[in-house]
N, C-alpha and C positions, 0 to 999 in steps of 0.2 A: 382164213375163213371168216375171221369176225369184221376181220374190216370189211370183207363183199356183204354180209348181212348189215351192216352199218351204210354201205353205200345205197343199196336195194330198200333198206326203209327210209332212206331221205329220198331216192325218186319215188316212194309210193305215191305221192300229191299231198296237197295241201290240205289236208285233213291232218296231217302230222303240226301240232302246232303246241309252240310250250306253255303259250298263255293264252287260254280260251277267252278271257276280259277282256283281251289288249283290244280291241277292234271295238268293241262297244262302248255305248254312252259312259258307264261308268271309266274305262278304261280312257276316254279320250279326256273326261273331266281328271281325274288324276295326273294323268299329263300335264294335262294344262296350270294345275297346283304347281307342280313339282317343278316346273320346268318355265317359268312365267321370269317376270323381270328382275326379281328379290332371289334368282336362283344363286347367284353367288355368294351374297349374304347370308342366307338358310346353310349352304356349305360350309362358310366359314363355323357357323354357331354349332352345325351338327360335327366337323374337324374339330373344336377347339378343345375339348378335353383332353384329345391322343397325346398331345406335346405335354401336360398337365400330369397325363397318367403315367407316362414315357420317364420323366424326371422324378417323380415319386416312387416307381420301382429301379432307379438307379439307385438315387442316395439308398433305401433300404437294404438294396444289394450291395450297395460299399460301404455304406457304415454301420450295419448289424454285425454282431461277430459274429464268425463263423459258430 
């Protein structure tokens, strides 16, 4: 039953939408930020802490005693 009610409100139309922005001015200029030619760079700067944070709660978890 929930998956028919799940199917039935995806064919309602295109009124169903998750981002009411995405289509507007604002919405196409953020894209256009996010997604420009420095996009892989900006990925790397916003990834590089994880490996940083990733090795910091190892050694704390193997070298604190229990």
């Amino acid at each position: 039953m929930k998956k028919a009610i799940i199917i039935l409100a995806s064919l309602a139309g295109p009124d169903l939408v998750a981002c009411p922005t995405c289509n507007t001015e604002t919405g196409i200029a953020v894209r256009a930020g996010i997604f420009n030619d420095a996009f892989l760079q900006t990925l790397g700067e916003v990834l590089a802490p994880f490996p940083v944070l990733a090795l910091g709660l190892f050694l704390v978890n193997r070298l604190l005693p229990d």
